[in-house]
C-alpha positions in Angstrom: 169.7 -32.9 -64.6 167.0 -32.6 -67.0 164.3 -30.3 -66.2 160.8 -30.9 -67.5 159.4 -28.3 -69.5 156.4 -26.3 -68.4 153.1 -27.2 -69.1 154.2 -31.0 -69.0 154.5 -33.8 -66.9 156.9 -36.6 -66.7 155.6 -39.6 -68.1 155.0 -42.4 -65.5 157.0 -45.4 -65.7 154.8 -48.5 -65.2 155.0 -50.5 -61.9 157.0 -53.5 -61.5 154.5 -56.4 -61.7 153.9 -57.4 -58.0 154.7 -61.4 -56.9 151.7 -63.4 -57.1 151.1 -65.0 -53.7 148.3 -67.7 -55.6 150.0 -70.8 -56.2 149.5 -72.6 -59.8 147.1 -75.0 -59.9 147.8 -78.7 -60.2 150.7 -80.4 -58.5 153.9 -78.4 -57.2 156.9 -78.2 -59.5 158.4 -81.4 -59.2 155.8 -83.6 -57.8 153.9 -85.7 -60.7 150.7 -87.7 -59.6 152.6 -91.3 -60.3 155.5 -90.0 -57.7 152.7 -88.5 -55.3 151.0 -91.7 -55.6 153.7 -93.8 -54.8 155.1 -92.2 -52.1 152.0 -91.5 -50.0 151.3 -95.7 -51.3 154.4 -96.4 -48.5 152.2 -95.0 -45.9 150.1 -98.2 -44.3 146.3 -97.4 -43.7 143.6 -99.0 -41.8 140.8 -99.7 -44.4 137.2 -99.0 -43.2 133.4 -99.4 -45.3 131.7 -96.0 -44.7 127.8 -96.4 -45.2 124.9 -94.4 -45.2 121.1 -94.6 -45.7 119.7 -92.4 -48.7 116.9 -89.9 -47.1 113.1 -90.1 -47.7 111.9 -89.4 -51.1 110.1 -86.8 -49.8 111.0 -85.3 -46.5 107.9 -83.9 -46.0 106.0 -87.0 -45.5 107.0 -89.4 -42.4 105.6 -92.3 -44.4 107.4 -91.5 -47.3 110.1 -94.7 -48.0 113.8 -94.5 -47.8 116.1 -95.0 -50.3 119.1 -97.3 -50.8 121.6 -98.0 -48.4 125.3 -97.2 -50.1 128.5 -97.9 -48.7 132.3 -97.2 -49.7 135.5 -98.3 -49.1 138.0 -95.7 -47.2 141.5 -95.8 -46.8 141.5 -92.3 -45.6 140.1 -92.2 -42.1 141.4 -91.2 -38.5 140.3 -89.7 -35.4 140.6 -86.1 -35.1 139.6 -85.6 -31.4 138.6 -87.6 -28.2 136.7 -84.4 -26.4 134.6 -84.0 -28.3 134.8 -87.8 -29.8 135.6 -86.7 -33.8 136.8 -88.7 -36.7 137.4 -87.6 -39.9 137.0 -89.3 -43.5 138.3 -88.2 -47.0 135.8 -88.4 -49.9 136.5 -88.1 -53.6 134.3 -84.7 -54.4 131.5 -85.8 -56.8 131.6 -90.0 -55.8 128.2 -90.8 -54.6 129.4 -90.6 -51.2 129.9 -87.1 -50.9 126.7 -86.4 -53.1 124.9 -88.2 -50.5 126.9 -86.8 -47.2 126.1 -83.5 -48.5 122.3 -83.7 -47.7 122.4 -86.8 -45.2 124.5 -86.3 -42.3 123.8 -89.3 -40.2 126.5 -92.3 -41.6 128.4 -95.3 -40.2 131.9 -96.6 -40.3 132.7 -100.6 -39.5 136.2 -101.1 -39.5 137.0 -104.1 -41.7 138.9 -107.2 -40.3 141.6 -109.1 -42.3 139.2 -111.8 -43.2 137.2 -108.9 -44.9 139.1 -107.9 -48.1 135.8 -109.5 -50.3 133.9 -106.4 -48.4 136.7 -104.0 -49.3 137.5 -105.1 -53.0 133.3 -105.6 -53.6 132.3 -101.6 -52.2 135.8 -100.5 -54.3 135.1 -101.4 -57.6 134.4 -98.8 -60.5 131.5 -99.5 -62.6 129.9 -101.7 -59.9 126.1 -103.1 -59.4 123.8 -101.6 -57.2 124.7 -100.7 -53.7 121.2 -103.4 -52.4 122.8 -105.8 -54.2 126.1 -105.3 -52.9 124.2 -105.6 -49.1 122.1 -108.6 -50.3 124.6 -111.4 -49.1 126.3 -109.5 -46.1 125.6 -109.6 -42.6 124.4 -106.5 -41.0 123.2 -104.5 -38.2 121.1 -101.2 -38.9 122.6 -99.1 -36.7 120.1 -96.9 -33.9 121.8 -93.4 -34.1 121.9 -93.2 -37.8 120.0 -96.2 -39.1 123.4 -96.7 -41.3 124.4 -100.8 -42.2 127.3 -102.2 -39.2 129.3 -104.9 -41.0 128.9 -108.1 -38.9 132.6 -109.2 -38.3 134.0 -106.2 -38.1 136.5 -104.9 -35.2 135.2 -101.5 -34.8 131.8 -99.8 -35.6 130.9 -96.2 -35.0 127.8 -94.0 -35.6 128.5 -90.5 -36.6 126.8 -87.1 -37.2 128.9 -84.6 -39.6 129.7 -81.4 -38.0 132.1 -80.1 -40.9 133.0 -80.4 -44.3 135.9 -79.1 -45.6 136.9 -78.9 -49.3 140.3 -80.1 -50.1 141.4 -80.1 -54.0 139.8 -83.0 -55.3 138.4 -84.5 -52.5 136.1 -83.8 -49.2 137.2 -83.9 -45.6 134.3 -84.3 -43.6 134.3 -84.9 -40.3 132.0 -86.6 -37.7 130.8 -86.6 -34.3 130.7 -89.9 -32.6 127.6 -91.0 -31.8 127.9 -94.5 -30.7 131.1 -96.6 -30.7 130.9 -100.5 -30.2 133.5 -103.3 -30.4 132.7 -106.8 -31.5 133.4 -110.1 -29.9 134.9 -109.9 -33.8 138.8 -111.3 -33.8 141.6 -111.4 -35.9 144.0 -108.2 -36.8 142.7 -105.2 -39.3 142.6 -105.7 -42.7 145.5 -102.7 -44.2 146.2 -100.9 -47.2 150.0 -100.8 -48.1 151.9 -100.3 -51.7 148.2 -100.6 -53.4 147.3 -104.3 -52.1 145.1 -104.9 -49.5 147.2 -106.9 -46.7 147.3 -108.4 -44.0 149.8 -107.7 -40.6 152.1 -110.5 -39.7 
């Protein structure tokens, strides 16, 4: 055994690099967004018209005006809890929905009927008009609790209040207390999201 000579020390090895618990960014090995997307496409959804009313100009005066009413289609929304009365919707981070959500947190979900897909496909599109004149021709009710549009027609409306959101990669999970919950004299089944198409149930 080799002894180290006085007046030295042993050089120190360097230690073994430790395991990175951080997982890379971007999908898992694997998993490409066209195979994500086409799998989670199997799953059927519900498809619901989130709105919201833009705040005051200026918040400091009552009299100031509102701003525009917006409203977006959502295939991404569920109930999360019945005591307290939650729901839960999933925003694209950066849309105008979840710019606005961030500072208003009064909004409105009408769930849209089969005889609705016009209302779906009109508050989907990319590059659209402006959100008055997507209202102008639609029938609705301001809502009392958060002064949000209700879709006339639809099955299901509800008021909410967000009490959470949550950033989740490239999206926004926000969730919402219930503050009113009505259901129509509206009839028909739901109007459904399956294998990118909006459908209908048979």
């Amino acid at each position: 055994m080799l002894k180290t000579p006085p007046g030295f020390s042993s050089p120190s090895l360097p230690a073994p690099p430790s395991p990175s618990l951080s997982l890379p960014p971007g999908h898992a090995e694997g998993v490409t967004a066209d195979e994500f997307r086409a799998a989670l496409s199997r799953l059927a959804s519900g498809v619901v018209l989130v709105t919201a009313q833009e705040p005051p100009l200026d918040p400091d005066d009552p009299q100031a005006p509102l701003g525009e009413d917006v409203g977006m289609t959502a295939t991404g929304f569920m109930s999360v809890s019945l005591d307290p009365p939650l729901v839960l919707v999933s925003l694209r981070t950066g849309a105008r929905m979840d710019d606005l959500l961030a500072e208003q947190p009064l909004w409105a979900v009408s769930v849209l009927s089969e005889s609705q897909r016009h209302i779906a496909g009109r508050f989907a599109m990319k590059g659209r008009i402006s959100d008055r004149l997507l209202f102008e021709d639609i029938p609705y009710v301001r809502g009392e609790a958060a002064g949000a549009p209700l879709v006339g027609g639809a099955l299901a409306a509800l008021e909410c209040r967000t009490e959470q959101r949550v950033p989740a990669g490239d999206h926004t999970l926000v969730v919402g207390r219930v503050l009113t919950a009505r259901v129509p004299s509206a009839g028909g089944g739901p109007l459904t999201y399956f294998k990118g198409r909006y459908r209908q149930l048979r």
